[in-house]
C-alpha positions, 0 to 999 in steps of 0.5 A: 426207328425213332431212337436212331433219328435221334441218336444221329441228331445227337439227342441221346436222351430222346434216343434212349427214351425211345428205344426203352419204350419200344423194347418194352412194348416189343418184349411185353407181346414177345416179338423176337425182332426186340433185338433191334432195341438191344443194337439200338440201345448199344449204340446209344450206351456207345454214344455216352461212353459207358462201355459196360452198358454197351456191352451189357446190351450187345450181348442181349442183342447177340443172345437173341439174334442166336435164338432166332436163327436156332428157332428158323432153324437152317431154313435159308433165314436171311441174316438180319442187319445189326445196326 
């Protein structure tokens, strides 16, 4: 994911940037991996020191992590990797 090249270049604009547009483009056709975005996006908030943006998206992100596993069901969905 491009946002995370540049979170770990230090570029946090362009981090930013990146993850919103794909979060945008990820929710706007309803895809549920749109959770990546939201990890991504925490740590990017992390990274500027704004804990509550932080929080504010790792709780979307927790949000929907639960709803994928509920729509799976207990079908032996492996847990996906939170970055």
């Amino acid at each position: 994911m491009l946002a995370i090249i540049h979170l770990c270049l230090g570029d946090l604009p362009a981090a930013e940037r990146n993850a919103e547009a794909a979060r945008e483009i990820r929710e706007s056709i309803g895809l549920n991996d749109v959770w990546k975005e939201y990890a991504a996006l925490a740590e990017i908030a992390a990274a500027r020191q704004d804990a509550v943006a932080a929080m504010g998206w790792a709780e979307k992100r927790d949000a929907k992590l639960a709803e994928v596993r509920r729509l799976a069901g207990s079908g032996g969905m492996p847990s996906p990797k939170i970055i």
